[in-house]
C-alpha positions as CSV (number, residue, x, y, z in Angstrom):
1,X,32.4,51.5,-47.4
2,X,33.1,48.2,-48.5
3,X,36.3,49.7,-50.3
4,X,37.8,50.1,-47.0
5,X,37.0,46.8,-45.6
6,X,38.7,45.2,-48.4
7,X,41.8,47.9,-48.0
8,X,41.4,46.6,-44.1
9,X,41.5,42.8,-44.9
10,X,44.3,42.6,-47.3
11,X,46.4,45.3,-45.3
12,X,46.3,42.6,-42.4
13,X,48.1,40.1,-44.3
14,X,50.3,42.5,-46.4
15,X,51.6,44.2,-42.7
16,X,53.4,41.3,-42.5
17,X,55.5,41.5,-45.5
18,X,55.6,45.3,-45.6
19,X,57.4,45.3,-41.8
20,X,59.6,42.3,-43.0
21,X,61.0,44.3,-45.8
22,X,61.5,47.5,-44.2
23,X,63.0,45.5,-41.4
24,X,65.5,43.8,-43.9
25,X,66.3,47.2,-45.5
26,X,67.2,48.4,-42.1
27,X,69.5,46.0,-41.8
28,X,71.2,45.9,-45.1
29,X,71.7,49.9,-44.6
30,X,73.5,49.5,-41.9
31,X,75.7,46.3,-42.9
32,X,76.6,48.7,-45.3
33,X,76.8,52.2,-44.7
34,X,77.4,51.8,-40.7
35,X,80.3,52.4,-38.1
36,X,81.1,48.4,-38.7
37,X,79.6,48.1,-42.4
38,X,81.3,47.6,-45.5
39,X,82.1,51.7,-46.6
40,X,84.2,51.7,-42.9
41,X,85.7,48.2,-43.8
42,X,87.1,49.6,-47.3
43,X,88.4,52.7,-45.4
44,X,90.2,50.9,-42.8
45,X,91.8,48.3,-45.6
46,X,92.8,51.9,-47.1
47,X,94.6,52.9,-44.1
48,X,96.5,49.7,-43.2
49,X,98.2,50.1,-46.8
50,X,98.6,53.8,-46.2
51,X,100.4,52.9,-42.9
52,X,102.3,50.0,-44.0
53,X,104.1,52.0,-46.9
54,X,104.8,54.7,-44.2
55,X,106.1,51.8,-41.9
56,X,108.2,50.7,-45.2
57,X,109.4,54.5,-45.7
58,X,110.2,55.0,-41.7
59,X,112.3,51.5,-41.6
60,X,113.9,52.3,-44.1
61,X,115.2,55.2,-42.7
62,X,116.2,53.9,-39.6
63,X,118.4,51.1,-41.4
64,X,120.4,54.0,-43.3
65,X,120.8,55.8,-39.6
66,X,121.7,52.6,-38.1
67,X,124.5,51.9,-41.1
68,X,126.1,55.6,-40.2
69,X,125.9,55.2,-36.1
70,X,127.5,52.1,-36.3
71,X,130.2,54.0,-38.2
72,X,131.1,55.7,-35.3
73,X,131.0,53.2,-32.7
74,X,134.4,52.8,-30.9
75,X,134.9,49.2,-32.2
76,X,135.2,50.6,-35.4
77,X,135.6,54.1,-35.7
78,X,135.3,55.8,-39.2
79,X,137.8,58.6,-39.1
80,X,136.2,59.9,-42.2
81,X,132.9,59.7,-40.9
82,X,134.2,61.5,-37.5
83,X,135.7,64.1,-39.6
84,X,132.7,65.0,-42.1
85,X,130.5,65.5,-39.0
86,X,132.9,67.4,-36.9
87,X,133.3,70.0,-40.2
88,X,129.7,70.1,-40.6
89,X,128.6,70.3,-37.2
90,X,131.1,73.0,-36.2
91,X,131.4,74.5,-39.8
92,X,135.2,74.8,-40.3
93,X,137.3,73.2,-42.7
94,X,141.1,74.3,-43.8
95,X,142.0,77.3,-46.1
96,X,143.7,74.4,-48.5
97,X,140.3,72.4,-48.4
98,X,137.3,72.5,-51.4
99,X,133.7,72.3,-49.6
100,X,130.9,70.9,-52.1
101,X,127.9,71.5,-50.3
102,X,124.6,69.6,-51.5
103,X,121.1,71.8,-52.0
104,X,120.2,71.1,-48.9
105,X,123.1,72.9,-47.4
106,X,124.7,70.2,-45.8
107,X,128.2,68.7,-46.8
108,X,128.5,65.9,-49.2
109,X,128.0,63.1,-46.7
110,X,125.5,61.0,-48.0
């Protein structure tokens, strides 16, 4: 009997501590492994790069279609550039004429 009185009088000022800790822990789980802690931070720094070298990819694409649209603008017309699409687009060329086609199957035009 007097075992659990002393279990009873030092568990009152251990509770304390005990629901401190486990509070704390609470906490530090989730700054880490929750919808806002540091695991989700890491994945979203992951993402921004991911999307940044597809914006590099995607922008660089667009500045080789914007190089070969302003080839056919009226201001300066590319007769070559007029020709090579009309051939590939309609698929004729002359019987005198030599047709190198790339492995993609389009004409040598880039």
């Amino acid at each position: 009997m007097s075992m659990i009185l002393e279990i009873r009088r030092r568990g009152r000022h251990v509770a304390g501590s005990i629901l401190g800790a486990l509070l704390f822990a609470y906490f530090l789980f989730h700054a880490i492994q929750g919808d806002r802690g540091l695991l989700a931070w890491v994945q979203v720094r992951q993402q921004i790069v991911e999307a940044e070298v597809q914006l590099a990819g995607v922008e660089a694409e667009r500045g080789q279609w914007e190089g070969r649209v302003s080839l056919l603008r009226s201001s300066g017309l590319d007769r070559d550039m007029l020709d090579e699409r009309t051939r590939l687009v309609t698929g004729l060329a002359r019987e005198d004429e030599l047709v190198i086609l790339n492995a993609d199957g389009e004409g040598a035009a880039d």
